[in-house]
C-alpha positions as CSV (number, residue, x, y, z in Angstrom):
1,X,-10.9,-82.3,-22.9
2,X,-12.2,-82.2,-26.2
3,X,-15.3,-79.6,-26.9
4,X,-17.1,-77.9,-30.2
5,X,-16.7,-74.6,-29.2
6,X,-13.0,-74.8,-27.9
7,X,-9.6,-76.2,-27.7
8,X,-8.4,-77.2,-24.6
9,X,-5.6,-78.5,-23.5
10,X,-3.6,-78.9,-19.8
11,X,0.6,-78.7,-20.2
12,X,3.2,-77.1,-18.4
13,X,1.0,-77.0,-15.3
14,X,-1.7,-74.3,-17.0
15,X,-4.6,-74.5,-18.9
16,X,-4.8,-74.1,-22.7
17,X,-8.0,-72.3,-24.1
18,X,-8.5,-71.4,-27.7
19,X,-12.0,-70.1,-28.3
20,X,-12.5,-72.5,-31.6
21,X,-15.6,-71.4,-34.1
22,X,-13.9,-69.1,-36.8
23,X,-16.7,-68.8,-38.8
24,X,-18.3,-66.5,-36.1
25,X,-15.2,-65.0,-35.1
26,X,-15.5,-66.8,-31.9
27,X,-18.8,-65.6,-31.4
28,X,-20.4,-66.3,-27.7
29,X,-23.2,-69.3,-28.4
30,X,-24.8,-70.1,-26.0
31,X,-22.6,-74.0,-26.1
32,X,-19.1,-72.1,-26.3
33,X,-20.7,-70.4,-23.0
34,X,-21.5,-73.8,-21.5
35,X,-18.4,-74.7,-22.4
36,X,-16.5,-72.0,-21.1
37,X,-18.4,-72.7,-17.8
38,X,-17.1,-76.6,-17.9
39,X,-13.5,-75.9,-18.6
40,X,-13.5,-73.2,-16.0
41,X,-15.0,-75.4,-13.0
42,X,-12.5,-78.1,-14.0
43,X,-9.6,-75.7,-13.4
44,X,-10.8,-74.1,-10.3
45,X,-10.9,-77.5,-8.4
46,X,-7.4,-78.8,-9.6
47,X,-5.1,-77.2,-7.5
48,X,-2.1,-77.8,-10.1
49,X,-2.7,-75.8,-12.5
50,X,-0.2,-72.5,-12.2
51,X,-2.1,-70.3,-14.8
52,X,-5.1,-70.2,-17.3
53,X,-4.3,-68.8,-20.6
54,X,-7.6,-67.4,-23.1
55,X,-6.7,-67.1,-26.5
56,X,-8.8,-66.8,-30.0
57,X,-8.5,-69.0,-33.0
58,X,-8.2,-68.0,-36.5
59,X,-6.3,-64.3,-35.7
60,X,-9.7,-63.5,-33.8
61,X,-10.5,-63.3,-30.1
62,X,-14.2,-62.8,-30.1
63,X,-16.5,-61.0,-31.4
64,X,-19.1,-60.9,-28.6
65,X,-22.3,-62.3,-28.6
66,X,-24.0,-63.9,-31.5
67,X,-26.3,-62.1,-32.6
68,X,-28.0,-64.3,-34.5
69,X,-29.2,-65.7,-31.5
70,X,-31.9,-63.0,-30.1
71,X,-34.6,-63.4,-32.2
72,X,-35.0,-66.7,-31.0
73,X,-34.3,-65.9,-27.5
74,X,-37.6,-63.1,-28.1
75,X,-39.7,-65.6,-29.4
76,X,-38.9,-68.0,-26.8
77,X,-41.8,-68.8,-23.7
78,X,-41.0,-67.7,-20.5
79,X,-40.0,-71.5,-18.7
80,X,-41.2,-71.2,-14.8
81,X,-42.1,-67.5,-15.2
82,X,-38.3,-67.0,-15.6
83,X,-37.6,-64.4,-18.7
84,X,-35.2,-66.6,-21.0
85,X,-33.9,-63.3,-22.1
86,X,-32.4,-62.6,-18.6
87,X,-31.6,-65.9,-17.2
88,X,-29.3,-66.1,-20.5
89,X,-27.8,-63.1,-20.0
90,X,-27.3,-63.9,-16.4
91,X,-25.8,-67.0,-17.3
92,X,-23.0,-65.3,-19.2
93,X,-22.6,-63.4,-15.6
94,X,-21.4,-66.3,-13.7
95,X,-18.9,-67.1,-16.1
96,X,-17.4,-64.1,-16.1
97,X,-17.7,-64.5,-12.2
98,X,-16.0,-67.9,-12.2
99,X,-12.9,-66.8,-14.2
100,X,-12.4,-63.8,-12.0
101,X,-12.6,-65.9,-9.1
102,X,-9.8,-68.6,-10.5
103,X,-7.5,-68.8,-7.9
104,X,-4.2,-69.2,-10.4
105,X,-3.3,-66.4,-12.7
106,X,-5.7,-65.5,-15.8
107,X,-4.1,-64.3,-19.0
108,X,-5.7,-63.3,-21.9
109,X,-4.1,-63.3,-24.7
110,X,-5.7,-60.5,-27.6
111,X,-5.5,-60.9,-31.7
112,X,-8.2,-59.4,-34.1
113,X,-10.7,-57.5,-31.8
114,X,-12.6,-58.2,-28.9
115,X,-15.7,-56.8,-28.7
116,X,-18.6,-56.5,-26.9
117,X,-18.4,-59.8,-24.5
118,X,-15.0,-60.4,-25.7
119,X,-13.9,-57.7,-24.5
120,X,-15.7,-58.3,-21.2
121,X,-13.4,-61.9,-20.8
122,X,-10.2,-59.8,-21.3
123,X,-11.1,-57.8,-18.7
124,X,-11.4,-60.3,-16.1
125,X,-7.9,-61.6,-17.0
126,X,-5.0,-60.8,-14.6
127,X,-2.8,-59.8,-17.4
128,X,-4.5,-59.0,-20.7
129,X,-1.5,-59.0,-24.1
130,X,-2.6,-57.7,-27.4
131,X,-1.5,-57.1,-30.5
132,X,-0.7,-52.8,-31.9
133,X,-3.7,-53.1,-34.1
134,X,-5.7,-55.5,-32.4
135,X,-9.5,-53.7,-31.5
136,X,-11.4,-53.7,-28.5
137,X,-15.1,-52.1,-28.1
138,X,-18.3,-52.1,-26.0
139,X,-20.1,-51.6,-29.2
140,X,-24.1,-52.8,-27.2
141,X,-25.4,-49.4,-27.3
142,X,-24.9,-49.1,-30.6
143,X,-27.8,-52.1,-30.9
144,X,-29.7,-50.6,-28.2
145,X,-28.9,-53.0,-26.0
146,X,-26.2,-52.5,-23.0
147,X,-22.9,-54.5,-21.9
148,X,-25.0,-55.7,-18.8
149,X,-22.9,-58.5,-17.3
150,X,-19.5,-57.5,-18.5
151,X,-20.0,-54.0,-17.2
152,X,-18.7,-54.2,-13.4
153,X,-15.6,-56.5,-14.8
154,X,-15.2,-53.5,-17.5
155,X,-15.5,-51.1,-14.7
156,X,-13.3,-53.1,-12.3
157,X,-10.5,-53.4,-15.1
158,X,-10.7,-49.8,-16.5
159,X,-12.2,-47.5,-13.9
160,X,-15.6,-45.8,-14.5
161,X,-14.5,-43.0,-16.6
162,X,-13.4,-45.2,-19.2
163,X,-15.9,-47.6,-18.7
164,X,-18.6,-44.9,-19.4
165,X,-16.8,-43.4,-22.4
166,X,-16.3,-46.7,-24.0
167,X,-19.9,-47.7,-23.6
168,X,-21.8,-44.4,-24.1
169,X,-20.1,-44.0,-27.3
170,X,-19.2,-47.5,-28.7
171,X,-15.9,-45.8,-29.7
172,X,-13.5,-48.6,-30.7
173,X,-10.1,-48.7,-29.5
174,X,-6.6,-50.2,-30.9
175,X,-4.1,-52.0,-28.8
176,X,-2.1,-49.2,-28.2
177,X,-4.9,-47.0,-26.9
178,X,-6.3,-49.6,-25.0
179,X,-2.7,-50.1,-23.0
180,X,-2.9,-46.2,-22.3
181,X,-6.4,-46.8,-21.3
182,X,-5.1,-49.7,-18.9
183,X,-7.1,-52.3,-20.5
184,X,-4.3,-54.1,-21.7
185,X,-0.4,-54.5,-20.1
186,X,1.4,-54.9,-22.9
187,X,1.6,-55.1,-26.7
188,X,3.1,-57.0,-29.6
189,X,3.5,-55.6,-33.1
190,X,1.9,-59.0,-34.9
191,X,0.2,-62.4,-34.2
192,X,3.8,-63.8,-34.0
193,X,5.6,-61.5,-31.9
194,X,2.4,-62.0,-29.8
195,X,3.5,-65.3,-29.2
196,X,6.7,-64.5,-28.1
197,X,4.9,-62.1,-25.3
198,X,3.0,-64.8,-24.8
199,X,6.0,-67.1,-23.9
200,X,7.7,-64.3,-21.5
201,X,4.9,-63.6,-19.7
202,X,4.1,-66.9,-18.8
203,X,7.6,-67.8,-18.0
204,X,7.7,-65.0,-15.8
205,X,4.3,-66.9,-13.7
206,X,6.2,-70.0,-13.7
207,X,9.5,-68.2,-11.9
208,X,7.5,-67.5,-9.1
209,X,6.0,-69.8,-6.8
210,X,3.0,-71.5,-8.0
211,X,1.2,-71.8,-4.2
212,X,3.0,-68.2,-3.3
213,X,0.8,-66.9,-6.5
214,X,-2.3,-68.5,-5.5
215,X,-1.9,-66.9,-2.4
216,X,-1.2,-63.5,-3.0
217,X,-4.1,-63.5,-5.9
218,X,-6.2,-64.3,-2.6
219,X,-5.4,-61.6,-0.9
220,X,-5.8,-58.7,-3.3
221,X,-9.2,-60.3,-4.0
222,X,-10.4,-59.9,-0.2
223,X,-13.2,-57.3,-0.8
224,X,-11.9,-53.9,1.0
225,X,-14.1,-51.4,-1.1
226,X,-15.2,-49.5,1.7
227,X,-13.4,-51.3,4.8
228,X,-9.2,-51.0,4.2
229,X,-9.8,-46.9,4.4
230,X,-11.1,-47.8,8.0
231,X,-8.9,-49.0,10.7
232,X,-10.8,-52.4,11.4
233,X,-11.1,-53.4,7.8
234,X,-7.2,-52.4,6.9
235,X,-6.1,-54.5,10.2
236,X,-8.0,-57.3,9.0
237,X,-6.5,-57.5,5.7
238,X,-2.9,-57.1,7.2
239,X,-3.6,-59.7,9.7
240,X,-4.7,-62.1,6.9
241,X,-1.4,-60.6,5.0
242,X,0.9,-61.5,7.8
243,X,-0.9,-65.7,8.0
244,X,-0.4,-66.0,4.3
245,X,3.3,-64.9,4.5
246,X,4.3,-67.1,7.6
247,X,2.7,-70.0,5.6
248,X,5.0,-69.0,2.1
249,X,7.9,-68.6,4.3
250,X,7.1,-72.6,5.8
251,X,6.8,-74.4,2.5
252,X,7.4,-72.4,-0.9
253,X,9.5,-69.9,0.7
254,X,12.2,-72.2,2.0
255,X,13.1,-73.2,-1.5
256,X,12.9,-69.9,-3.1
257,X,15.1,-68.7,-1.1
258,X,17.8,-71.4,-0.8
259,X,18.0,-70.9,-4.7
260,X,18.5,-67.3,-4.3
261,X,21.8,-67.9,-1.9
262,X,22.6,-70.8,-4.5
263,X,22.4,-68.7,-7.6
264,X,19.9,-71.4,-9.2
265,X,16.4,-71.6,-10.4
266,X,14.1,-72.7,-8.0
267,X,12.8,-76.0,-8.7
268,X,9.3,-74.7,-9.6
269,X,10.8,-72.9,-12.8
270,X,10.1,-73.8,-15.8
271,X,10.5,-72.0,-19.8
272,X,8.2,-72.0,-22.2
273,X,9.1,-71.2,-25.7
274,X,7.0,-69.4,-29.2
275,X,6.7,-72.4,-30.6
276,X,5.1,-73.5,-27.5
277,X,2.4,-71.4,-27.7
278,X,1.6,-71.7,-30.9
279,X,1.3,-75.5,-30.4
280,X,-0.6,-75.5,-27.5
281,X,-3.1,-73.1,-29.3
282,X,-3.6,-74.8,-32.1
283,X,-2.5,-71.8,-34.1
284,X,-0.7,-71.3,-37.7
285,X,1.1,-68.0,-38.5
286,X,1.8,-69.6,-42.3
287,X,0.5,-67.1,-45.2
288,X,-3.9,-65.9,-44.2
289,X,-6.1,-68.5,-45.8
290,X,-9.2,-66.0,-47.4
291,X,-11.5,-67.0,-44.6
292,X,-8.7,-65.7,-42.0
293,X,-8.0,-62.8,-44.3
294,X,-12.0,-61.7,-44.4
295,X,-12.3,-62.6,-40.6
296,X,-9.4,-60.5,-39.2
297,X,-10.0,-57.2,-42.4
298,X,-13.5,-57.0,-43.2
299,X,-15.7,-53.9,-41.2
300,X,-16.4,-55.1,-37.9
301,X,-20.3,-55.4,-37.0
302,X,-20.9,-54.5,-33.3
303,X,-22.0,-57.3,-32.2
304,X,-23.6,-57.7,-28.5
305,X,-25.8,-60.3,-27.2
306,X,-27.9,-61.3,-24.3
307,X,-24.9,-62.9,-22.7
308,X,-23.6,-59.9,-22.0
């Protein structure tokens, strides 16, 4: 798939994305959005595909939305009676709906900083890795705006304390208080140890059962707020719990555990390597050209958008 906002590519059995304009720092336009939306729909109907990895070009996640965009958002006419200004803004929210709804595992994969909506696409990964010095923010209120879509996948990822004293303040966070915050599960000390992280996470995903995963990301995403606390709703869940497992145990099950007794690999395993990552993400850890060395040092703006 070939896009101007992104690379993308499909090996190993997972999806590839690099958000791909460095000149914005991966800024959220309103075509890397579309975009986004594309390669997101694709993966959600192929039931191959074992993981989908988010990643930034450049040493740069994102920086949120663009805000060179909202002056022309204001000025533009109301189409249907529809306000542009929220039906763009709710169009970032079914993104970020989509992705949490994948049915294979989400990693997100954090260099630079992500702020604002960047932030809000880490947080509806399964497994967010960052680098020690890599920055995270809900920096909206700061514009007098708010982190409107990405707030109940903030909330969802980081529990409304945090949520709240991340977006009443704008305080920005480093990788290693964002791991104590749980917003991200684990840290590398530099872009290419991150790729090594990179690597052993996703080899881990690919030791286990790609349909036994698919699975048992269904099940924790059966909405219980309110219900498993009560007998009726809990019973449910466990009598869905009890269908998925018979159905592992019948296809995926009977060859992970025949390569248990036979002290072998199952044969869904597979290994990734560094250099693998790197490839597949287009990236180059050679000495910072002076457009990566301003993106990833200079003062970060706190950018927020209407897609958020």
């Amino acid at each position: 798939m070939t896009f101007a906002n992104l690379l993308v590519h499909r090996e190993h059995g997972m999806v590839w994305v690099t958000l791909h304009h460095p000149a914005t720092r991966n800024a959220l336009s309103p075509d890397m959005v579309a975009e986004l939306s594309q390669t997101i729909a694709q993966a959600a109907q192929d039931s191959t595909v074992r993981a989908f990895v988010l990643r930034g070009s450049a040493g740069f996640f994102c920086a949120g939305g663009n805000v060179g965009n909202f002056q022309s958002r204001l000025q533009a006419s109301a189409q249907d009676g529809e306000d542009p200004v929220v039906s763009r803004n709710r169009a970032f929210g079914h993104v970020l709906q989509a992705l949490t709804a994948l049915p294979m595992p989400v990693l997100a994969v954090v260099e630079g900083a992500a702020m604002g909506g960047g932030m809000g696409l880490a947080c509806c990964a399964d497994i967010v890795l960052a680098t020690n010095d890599a920055r995270f923010a809900l920096s909206e209120t700061g514009l007098g705006l708010i982190p409107a879509q990405i707030a109940p996948f903030v909330q969802a990822r980081v529990g409304r304390r945090v949520a709240l004293r991340l977006g009443l303040s704008g305080e920005r966070v480093n990788g290693t208080l964002a791991q104590q915050l749980g917003l991200v599960d684990a840290l590398a000390a530099d872009s290419t140890a991150l790729d090594a992280l990179q690597a052993q996470w996703l080899n881990r995903i690919l030791a286990c059962g790609p349909q036994a995963n698919r699975s048992l990301k269904a099940l924790l995403s059966r909405d219980v707020a309110g219900g498993a606390s009560v007998d009726h709703g809990l019973s449910a869940w466990l009598d869905d719990a009890a269908l998925r497992f018979a159905q592992c145990m019948r296809s995926e099950g009977a060859e992970g555990i025949a390569a248990f007794r036979e002290r072998r690999a199952p044969a869904w395993a597979q290994t990734l390597h560094a250099a693998d990552v790197a490839r597949l993400h287009g990236l180059s850890h050679e000495p910072q050209s002076d457009l990566h060395h301003a993106l990833h040092h200079a003062p970060q703006p706190g950018p927020a958008s209407a897609p958020k």
